[in-house]
N, CA, C and O atoms as a DFTB+ gen file, in Angstrom:
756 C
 N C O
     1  1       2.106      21.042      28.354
     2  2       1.469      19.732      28.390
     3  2       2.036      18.932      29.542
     4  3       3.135      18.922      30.097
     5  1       1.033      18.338      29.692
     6  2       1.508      17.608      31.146
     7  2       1.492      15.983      31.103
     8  3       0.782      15.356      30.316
     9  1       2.502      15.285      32.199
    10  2       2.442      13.733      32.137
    11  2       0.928      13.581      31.841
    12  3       0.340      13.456      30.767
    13  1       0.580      13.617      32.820
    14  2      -1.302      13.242      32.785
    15  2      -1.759      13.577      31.685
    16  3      -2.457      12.659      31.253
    17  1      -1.712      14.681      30.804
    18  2      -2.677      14.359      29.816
    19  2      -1.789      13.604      28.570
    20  3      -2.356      12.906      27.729
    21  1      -0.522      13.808      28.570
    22  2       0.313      13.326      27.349
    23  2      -0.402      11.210      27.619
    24  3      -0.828      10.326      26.875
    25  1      -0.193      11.331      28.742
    26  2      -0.586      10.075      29.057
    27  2      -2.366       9.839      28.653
    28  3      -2.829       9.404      27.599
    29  1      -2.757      10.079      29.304
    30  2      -4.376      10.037      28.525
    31  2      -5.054      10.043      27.423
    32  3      -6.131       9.491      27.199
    33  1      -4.057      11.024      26.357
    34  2      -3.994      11.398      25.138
    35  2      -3.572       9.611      24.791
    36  3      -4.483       8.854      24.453
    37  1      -2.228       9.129      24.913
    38  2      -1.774       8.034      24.539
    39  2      -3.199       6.460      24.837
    40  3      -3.747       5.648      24.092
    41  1      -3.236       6.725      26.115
    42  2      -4.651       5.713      26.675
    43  2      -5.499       5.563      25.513
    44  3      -5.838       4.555      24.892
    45  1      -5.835       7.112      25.316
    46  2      -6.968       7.078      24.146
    47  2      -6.954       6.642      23.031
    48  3      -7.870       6.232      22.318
    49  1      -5.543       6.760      22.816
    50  2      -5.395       6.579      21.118
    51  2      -5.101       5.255      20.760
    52  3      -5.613       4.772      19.750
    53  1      -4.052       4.375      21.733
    54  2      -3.531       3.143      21.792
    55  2      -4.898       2.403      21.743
    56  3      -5.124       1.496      20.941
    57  1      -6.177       3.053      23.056
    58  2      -7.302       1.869      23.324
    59  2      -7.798       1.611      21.967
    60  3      -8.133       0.452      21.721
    61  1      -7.929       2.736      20.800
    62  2      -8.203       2.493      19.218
    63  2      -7.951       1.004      18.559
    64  3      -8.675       0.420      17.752
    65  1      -6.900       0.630      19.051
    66  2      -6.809      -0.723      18.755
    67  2      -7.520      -1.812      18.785
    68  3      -7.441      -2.752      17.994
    69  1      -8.584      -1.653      20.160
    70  2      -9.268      -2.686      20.844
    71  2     -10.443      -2.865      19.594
    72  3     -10.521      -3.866      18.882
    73  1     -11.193      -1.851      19.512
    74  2     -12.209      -1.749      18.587
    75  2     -11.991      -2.405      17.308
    76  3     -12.701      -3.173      16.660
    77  1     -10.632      -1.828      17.064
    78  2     -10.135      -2.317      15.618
    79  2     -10.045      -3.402      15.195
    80  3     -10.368      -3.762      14.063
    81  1      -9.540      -4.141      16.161
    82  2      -9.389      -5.692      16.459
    83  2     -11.022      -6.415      15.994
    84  3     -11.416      -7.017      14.995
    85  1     -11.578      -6.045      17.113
    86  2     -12.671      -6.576      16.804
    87  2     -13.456      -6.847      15.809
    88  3     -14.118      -7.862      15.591
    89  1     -13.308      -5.502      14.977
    90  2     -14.160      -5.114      13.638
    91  2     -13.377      -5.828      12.861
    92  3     -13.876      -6.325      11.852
    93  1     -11.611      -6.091      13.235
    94  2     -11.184      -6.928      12.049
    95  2     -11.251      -8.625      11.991
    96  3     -10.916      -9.293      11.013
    97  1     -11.752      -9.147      13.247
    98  2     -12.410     -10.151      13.286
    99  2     -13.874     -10.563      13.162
   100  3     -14.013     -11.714      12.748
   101  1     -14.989      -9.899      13.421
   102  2     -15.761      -9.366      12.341
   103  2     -16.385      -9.676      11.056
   104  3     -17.289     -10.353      10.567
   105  1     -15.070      -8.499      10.618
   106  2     -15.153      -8.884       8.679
   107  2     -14.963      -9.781       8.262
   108  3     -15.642     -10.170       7.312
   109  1     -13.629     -10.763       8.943
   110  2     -13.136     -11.636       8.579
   111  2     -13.733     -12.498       7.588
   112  3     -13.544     -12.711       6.391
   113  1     -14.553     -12.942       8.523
   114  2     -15.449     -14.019       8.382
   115  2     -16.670     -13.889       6.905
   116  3     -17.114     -14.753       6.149
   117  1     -16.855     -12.638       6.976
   118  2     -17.939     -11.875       6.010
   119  2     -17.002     -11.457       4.759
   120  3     -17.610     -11.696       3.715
   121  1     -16.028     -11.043       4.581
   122  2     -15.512     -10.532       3.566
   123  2     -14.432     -11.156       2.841
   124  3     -14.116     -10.732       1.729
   125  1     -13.536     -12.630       3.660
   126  2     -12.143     -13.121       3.202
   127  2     -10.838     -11.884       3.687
   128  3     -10.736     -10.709       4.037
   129  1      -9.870     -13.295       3.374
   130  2      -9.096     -12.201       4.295
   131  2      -8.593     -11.462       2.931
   132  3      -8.635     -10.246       3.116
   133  1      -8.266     -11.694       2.006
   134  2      -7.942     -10.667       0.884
   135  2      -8.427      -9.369       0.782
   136  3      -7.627      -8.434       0.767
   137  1      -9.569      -9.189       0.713
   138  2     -10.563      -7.980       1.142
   139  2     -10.327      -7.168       2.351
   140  3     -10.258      -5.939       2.343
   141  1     -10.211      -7.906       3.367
   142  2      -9.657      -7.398       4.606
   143  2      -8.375      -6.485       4.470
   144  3      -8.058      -5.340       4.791
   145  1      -7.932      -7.315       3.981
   146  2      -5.788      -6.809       4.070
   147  2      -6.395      -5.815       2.812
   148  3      -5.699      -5.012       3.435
   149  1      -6.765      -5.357       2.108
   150  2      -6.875      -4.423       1.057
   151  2      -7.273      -3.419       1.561
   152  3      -6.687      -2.341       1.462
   153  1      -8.896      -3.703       2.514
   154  2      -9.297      -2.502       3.108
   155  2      -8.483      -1.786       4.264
   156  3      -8.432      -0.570       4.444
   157  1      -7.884      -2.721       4.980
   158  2      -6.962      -2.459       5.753
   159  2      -5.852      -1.138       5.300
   160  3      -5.825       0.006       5.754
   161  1      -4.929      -1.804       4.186
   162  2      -3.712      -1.205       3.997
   163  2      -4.806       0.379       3.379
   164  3      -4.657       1.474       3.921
   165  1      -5.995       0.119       2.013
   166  2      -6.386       1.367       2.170
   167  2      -6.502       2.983       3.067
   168  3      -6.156       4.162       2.995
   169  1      -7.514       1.668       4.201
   170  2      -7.605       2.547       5.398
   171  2      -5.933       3.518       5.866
   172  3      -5.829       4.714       6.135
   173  1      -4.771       2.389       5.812
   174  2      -3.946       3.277       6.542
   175  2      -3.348       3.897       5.282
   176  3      -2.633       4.826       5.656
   177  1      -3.328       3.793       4.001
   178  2      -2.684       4.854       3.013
   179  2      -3.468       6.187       3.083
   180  3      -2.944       7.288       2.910
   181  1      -4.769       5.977       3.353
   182  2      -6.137       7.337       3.844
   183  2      -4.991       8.176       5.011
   184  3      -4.328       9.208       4.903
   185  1      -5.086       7.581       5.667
   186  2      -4.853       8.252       6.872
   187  2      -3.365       8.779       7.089
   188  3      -3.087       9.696       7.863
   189  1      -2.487       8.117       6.344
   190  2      -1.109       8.221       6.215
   191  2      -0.889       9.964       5.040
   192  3      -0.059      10.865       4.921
   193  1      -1.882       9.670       4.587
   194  2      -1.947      11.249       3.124
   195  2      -2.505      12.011       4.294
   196  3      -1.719      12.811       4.804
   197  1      -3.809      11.915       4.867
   198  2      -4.279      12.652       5.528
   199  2      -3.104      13.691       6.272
   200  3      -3.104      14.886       5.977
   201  1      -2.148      13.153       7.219
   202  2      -1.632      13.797       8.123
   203  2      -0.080      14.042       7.262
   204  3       0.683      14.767       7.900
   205  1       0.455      13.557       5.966
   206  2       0.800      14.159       5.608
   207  2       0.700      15.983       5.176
   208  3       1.504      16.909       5.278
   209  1      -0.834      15.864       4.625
   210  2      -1.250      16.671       4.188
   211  2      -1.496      17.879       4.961
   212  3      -1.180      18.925       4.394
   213  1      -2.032      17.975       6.228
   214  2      -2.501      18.184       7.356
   215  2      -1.458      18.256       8.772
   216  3      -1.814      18.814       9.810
   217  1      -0.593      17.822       8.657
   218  2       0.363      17.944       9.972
   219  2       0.572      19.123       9.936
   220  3      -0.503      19.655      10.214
   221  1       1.316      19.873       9.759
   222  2       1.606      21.858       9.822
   223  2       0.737      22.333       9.680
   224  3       1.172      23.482       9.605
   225  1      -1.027      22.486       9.476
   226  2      -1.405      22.986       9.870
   227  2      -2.488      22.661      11.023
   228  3      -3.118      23.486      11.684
   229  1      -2.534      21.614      11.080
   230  2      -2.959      21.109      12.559
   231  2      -1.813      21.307      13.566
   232  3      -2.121      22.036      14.509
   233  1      -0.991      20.990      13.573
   234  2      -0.083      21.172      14.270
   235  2      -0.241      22.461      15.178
   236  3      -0.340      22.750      16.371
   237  1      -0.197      23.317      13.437
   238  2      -0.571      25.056      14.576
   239  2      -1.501      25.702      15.714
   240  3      -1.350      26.265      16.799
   241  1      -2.691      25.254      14.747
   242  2      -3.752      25.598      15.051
   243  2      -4.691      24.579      15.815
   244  3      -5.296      24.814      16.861
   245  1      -4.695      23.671      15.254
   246  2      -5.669      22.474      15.951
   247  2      -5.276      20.864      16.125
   248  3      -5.337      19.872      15.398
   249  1      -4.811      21.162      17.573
   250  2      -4.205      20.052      18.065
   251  2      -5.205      19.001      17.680
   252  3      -5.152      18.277      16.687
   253  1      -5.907      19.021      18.393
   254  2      -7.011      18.121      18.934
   255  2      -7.679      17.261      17.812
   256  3      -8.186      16.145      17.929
   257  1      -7.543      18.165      16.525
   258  2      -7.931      17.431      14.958
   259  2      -6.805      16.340      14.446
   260  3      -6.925      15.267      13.856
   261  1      -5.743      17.018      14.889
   262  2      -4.483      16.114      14.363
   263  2      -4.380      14.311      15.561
   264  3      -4.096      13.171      15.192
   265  1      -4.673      14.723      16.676
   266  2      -4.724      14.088      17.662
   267  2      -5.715      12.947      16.864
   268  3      -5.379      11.834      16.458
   269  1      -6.975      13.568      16.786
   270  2      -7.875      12.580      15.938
   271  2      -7.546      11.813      14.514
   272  3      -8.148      10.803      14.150
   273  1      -6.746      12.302      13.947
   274  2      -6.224      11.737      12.812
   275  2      -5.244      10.539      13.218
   276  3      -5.353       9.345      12.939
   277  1      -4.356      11.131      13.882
   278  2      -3.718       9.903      15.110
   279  2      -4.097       8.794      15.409
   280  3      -3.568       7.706      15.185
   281  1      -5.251       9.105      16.050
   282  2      -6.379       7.860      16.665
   283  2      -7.003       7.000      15.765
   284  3      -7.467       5.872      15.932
   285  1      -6.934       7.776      14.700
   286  2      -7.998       7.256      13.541
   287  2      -6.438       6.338      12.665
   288  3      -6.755       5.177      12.406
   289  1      -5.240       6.612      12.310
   290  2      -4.111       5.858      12.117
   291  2      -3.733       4.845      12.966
   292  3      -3.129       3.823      12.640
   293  1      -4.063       5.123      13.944
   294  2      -3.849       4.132      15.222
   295  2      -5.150       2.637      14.785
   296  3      -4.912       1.445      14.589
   297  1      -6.086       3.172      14.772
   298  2      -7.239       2.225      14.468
   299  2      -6.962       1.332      13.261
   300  3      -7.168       0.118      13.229
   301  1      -6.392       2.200      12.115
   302  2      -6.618       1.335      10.873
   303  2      -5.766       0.294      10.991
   304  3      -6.051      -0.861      10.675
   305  1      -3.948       0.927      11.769
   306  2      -2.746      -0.020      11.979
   307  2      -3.491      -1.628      12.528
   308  3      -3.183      -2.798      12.303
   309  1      -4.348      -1.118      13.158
   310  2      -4.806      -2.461      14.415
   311  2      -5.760      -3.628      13.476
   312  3      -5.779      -4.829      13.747
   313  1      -6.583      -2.950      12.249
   314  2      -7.375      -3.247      11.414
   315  2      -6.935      -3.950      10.035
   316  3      -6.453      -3.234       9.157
   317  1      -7.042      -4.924       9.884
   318  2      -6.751      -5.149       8.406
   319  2      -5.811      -6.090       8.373
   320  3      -6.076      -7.218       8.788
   321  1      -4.560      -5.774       7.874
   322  2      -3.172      -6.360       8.104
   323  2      -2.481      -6.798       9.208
   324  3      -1.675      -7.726       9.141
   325  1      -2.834      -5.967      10.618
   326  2      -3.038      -6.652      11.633
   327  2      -3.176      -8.067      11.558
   328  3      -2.199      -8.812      11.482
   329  1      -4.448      -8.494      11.579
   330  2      -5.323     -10.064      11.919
   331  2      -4.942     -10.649      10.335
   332  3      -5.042     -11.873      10.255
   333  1      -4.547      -9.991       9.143
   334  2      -4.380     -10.788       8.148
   335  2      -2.768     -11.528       8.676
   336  3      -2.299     -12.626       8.376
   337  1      -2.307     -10.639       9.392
   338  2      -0.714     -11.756       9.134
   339  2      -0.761     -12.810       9.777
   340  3       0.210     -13.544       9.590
   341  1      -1.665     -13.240      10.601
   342  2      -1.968     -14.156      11.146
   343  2      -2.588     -15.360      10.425
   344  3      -2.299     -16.552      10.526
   345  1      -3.487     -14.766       9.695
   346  2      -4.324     -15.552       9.130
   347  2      -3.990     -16.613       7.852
   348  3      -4.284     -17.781       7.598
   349  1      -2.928     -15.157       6.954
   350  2      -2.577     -16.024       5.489
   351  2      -1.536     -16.685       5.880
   352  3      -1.121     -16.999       4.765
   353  1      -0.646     -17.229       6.745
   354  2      -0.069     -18.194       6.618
   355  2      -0.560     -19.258       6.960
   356  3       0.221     -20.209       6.944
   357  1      -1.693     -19.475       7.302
   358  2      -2.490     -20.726       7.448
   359  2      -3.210     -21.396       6.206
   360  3      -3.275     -22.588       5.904
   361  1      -3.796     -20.140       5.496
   362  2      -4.647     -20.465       4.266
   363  2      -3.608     -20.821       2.616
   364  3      -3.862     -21.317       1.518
   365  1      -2.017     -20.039       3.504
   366  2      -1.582     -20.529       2.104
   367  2      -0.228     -21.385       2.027
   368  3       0.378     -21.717       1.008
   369  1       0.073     -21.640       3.282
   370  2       0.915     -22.502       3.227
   371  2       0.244     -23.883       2.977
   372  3      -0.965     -24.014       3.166
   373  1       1.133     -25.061       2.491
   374  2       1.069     -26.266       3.025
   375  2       0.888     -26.826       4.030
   376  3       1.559     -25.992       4.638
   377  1       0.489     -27.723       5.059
   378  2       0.818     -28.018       5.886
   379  2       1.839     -28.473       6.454
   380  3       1.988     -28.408       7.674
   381  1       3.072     -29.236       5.293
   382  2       4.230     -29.915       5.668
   383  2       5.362     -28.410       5.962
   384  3       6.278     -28.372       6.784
   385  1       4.834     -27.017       4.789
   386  2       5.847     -26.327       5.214
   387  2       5.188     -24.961       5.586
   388  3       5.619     -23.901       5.132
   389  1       4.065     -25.043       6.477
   390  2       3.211     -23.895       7.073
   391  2       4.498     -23.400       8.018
   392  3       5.012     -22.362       7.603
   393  1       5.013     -23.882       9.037
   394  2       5.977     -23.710      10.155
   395  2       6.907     -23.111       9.721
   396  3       7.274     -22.001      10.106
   397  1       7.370     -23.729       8.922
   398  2       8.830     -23.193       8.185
   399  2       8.818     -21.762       7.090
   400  3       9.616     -20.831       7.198
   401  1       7.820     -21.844       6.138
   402  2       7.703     -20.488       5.791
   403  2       6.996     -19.766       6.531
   404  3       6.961     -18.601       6.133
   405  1       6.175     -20.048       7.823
   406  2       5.081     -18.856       8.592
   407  2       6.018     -18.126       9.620
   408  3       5.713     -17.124      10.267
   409  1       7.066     -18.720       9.653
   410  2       8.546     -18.322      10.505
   411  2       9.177     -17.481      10.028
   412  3       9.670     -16.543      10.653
   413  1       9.323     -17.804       8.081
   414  2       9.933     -16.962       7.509
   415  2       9.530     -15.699       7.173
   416  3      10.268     -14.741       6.938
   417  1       7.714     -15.744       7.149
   418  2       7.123     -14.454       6.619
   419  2       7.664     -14.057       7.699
   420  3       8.553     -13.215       7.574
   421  1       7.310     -14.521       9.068
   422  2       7.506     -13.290      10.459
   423  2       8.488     -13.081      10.561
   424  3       8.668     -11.928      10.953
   425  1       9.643     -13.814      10.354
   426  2      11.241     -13.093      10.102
   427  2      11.380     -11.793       9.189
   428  3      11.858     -10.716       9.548
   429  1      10.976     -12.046       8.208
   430  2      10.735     -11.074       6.986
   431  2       9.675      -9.621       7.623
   432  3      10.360      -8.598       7.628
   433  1       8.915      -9.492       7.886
   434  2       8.006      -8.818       8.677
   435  2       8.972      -8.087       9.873
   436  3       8.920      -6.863       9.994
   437  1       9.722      -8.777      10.617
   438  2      10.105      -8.194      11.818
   439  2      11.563      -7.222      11.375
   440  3      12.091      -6.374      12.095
   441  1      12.004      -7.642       9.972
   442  2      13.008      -7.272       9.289
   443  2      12.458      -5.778       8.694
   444  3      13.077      -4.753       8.980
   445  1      11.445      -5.746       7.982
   446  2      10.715      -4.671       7.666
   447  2      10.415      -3.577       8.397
   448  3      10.444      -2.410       8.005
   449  1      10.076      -4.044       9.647
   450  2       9.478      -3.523      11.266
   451  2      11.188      -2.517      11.249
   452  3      11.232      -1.295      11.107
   453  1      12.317      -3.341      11.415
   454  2      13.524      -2.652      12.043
   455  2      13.700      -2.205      11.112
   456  3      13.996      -1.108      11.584
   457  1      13.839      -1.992       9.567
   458  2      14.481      -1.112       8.815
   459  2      13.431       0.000       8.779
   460  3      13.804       1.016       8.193
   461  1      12.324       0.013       9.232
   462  2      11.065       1.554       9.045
   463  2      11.431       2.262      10.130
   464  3      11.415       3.483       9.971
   465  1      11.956       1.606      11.835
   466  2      12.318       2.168      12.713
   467  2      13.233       2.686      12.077
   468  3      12.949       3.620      11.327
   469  1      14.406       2.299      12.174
   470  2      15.825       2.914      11.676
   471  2      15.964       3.930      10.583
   472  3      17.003       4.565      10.405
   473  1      14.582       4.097       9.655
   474  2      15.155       4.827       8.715
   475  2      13.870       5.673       9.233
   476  3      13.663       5.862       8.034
   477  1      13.071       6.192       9.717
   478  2      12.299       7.063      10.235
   479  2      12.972       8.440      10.658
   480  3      13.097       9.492      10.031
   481  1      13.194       8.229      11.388
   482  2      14.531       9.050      11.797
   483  2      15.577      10.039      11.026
   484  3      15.624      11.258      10.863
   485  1      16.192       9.212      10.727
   486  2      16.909      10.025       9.733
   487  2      16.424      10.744       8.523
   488  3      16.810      11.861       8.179
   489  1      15.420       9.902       7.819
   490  2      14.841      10.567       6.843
   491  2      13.369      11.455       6.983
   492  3      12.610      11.836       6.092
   493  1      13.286      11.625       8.480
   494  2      12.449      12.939       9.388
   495  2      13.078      14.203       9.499
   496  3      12.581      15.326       9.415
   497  1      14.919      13.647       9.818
   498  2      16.061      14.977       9.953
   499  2      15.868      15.533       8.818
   500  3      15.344      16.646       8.842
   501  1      16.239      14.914       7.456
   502  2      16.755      15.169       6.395
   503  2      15.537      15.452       5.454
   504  3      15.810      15.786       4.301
   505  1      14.579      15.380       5.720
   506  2      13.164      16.255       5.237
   507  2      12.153      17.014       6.247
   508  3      12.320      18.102       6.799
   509  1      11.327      16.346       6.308
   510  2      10.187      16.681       7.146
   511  2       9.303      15.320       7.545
   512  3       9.331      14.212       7.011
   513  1       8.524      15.788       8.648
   514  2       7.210      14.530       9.080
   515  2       6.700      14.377       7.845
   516  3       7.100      13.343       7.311
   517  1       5.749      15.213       7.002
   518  2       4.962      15.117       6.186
   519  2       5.690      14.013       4.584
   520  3       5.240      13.206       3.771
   521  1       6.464      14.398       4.770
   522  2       7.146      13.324       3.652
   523  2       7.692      11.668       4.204
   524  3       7.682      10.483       3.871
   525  1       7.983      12.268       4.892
   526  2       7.487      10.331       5.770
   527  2       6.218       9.592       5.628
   528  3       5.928       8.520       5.096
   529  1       5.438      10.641       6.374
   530  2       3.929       9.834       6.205
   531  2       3.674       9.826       4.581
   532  3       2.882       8.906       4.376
   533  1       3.979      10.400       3.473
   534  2       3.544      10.161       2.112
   535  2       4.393       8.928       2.180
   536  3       3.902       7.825       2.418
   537  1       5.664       9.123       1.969
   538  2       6.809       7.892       1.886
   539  2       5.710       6.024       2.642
   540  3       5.499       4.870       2.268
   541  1       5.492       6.637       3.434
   542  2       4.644       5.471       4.484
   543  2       2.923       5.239       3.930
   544  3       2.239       4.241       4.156
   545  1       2.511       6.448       3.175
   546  2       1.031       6.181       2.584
   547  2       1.779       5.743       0.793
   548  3       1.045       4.770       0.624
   549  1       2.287       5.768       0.020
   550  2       3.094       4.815      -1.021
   551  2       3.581       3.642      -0.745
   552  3       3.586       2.742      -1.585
   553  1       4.094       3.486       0.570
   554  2       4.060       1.913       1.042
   555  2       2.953       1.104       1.178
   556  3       2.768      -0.015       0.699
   557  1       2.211       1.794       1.896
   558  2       0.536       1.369       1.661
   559  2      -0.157       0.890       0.718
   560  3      -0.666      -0.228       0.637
   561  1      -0.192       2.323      -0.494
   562  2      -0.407       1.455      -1.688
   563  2       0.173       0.359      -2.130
   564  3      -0.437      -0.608      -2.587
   565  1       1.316       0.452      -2.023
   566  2       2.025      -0.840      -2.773
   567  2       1.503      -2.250      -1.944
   568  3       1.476      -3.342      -2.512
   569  1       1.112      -2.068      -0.575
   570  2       0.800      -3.277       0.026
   571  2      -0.597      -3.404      -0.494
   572  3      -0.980      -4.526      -0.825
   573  1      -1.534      -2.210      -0.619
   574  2      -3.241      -2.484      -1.563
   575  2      -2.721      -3.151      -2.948
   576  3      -3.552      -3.932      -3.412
   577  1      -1.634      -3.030      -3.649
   578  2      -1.274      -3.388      -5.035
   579  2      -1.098      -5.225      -4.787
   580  3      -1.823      -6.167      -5.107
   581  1       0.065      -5.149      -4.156
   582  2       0.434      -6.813      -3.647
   583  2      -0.693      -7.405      -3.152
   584  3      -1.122      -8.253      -3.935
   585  1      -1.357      -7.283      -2.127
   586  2      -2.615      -8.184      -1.744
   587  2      -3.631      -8.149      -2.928
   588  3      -4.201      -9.226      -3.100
   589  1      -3.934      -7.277      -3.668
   590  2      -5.166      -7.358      -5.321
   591  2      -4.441      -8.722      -5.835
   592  3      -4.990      -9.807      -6.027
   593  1      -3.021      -8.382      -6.015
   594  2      -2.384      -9.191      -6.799
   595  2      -1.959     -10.524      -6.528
   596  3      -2.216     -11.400      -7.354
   597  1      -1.371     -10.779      -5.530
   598  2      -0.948     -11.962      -5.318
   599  2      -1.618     -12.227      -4.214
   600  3      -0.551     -12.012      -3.640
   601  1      -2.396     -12.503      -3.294
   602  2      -3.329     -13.487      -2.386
   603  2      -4.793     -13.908      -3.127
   604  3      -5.751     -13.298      -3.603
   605  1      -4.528     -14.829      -3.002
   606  2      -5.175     -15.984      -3.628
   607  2      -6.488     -15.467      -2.355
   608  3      -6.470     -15.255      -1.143
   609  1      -7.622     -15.424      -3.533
   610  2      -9.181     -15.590      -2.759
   611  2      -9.268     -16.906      -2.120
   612  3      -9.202     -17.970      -2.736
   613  1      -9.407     -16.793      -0.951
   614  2      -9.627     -17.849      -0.174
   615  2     -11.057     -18.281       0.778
   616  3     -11.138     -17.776       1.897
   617  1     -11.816     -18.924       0.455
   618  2     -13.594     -19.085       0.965
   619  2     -13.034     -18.167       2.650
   620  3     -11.959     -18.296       3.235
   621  1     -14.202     -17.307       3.024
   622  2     -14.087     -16.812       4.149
   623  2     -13.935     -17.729       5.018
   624  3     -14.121     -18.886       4.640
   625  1     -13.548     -17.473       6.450
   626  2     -13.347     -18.667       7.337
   627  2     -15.256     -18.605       8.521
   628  3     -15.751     -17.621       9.071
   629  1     -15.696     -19.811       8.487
   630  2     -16.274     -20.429       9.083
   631  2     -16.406     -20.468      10.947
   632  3     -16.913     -21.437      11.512
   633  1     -16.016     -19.601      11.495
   634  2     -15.582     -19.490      13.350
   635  2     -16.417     -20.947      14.057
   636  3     -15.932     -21.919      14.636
   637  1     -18.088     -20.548      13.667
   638  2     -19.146     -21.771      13.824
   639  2     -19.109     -23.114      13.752
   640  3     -19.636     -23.885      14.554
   641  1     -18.417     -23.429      12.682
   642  2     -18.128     -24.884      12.394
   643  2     -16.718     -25.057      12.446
   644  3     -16.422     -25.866      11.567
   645  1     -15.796     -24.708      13.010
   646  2     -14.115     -24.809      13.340
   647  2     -14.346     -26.338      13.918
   648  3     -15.274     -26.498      14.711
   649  1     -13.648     -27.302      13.599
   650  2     -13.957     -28.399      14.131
   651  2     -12.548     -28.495      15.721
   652  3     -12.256     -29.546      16.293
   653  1     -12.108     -27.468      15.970
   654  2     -11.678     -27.434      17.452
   655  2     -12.929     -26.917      18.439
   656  3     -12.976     -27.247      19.623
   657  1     -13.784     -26.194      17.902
   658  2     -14.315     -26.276      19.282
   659  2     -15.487     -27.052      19.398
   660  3     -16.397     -26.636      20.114
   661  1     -15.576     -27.943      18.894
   662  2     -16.628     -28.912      19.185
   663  2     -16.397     -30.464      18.445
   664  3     -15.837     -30.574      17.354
   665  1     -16.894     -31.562      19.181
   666  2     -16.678     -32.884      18.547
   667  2     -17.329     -33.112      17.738
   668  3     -18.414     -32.531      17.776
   669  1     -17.125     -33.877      16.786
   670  2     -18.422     -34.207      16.300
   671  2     -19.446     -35.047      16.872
   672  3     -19.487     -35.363      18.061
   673  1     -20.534     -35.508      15.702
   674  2     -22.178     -35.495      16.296
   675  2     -22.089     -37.368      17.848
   676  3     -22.859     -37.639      18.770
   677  1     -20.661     -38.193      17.292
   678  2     -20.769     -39.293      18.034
   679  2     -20.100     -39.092      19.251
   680  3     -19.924     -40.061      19.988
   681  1     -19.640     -37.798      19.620
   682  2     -19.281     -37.307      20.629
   683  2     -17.602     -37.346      20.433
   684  3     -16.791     -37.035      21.305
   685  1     -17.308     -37.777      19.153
   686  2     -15.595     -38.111      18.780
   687  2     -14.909     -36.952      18.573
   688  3     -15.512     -35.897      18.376
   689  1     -13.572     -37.030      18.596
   690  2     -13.319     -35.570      18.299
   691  2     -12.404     -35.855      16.542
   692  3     -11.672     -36.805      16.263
   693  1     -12.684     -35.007      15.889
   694  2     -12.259     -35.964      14.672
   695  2     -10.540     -35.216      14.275
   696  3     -10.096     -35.396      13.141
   697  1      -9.806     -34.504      15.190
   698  2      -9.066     -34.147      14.955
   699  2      -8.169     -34.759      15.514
   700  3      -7.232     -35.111      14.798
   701  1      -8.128     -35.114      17.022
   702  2      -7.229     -36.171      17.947
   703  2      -7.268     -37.559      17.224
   704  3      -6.247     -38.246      17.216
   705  1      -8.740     -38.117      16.444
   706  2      -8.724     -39.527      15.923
   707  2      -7.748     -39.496      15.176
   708  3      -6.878     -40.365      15.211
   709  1      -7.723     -38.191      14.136
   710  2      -6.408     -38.254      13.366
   711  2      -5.586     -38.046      13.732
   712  3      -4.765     -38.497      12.934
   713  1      -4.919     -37.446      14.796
   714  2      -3.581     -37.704      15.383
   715  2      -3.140     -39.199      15.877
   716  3      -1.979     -39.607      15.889
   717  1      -4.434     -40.023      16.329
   718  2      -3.942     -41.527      16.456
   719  2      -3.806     -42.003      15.557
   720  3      -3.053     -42.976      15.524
   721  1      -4.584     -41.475      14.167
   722  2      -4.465     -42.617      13.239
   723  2      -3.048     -42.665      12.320
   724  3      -2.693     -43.652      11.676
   725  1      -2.342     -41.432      12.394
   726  2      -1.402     -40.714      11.988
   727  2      -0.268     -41.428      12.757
   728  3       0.726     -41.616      12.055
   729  1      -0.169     -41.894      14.099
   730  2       0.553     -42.145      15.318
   731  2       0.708     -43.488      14.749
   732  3       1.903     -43.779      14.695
   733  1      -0.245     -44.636      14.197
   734  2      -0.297     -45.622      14.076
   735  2      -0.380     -46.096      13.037
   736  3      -0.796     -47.254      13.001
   737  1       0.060     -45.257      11.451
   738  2       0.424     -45.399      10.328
   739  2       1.597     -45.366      10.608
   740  3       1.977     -46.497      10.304
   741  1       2.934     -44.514      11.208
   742  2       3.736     -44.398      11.613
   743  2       4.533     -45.870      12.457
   744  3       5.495     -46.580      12.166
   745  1       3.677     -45.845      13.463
   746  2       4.129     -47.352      14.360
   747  2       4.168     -48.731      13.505
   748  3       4.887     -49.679      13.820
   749  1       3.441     -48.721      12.563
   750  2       3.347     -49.739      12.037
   751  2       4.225     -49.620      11.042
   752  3       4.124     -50.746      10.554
   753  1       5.099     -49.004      10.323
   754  2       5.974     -48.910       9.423
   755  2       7.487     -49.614      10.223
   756  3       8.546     -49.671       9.598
């Protein structure tokens, strides 16, 4: 195998994302994000069994299938949970402490991120690939279990009527009025 195609191979599989993205902005709007993050984590517990199941003997015999399973893991990662972590700390925080816990989920998140790196590895030596990816499609479920369970249905979001990208009908913008009026409840105290 060569730079060039190891590289091309990667092009291909990474660009999976782009699509993914899209489709997960999309749904958004049509399905809530609860639904989303469910189908999401689904999608990657699918795909996580899949290549459990399937790595040694793709491996052997048919690269090019496993490659696709890849691409197709690559897609779901980008899909779902992706655009939800963005999203539910808006819909379920407060506003006084959106900042402060939307800091903490992503602290928490980036904490998660380094202990899956770190323990990948070792527990790849000390078994096999294929029991990782199960280990990693049981994480999955448990994230389809937590989002059924605890995210609150929230009305889909609206993109059309977002009152940032347009003023309202007297040409006002009704979001800056409230930052003055906010400015000048304040001043006057």
């Amino acid at each position: 195998r060569s730079v060039r195609n190891v590289s091309q191979q990667q092009l291909i599989a990474l660009g999976t994302g782009v699509p993914a993205i899209m489709l997960a902005i999309y749904m958004l709007s049509r399905i809530g994000t609860k639904m989303l993050q469910i189908i999401g984590f689904g999608f990657i517990a699918f795909c996580f069994v899949l290549l459990a199941a399937l790595f040694y003997p793709l491996k052997e015999n048919y690269q090019e299938a496993l490659f696709s399973v890849y691409c197709f893991l690559l897609f779901s990662l980008s899909f779902g949970p992706n655009l939800t972590t963005f999203v539910l700390p808006a819909q379920t925080f407060s506003k006084k402490t959106r900042a402060t816990f939307n800091g903490l989920s992503a602290a928490m998140g980036k904490m998660g991120a380094f202990l899956g790196v770190y323990i990948f590895g070792p527990v790849a030596e000390a078994t096999s690939y294929p029991v990782v990816m199960a280990i990693c499609a049981v994480i999955s479920i448990v994230g389809v279990y937590m989002s059924f369970t605890y995210i609150d249905e929230k009305p889909s979001i609206d993109f059309e009527s977002c009152p940032l990208q347009d003023a309202s009908a007297d040409g006002s913008n009704p979001i800056v009025e409230s930052r003055y009026q906010q400015r000048d409840f304040h001043n006057k105290r």
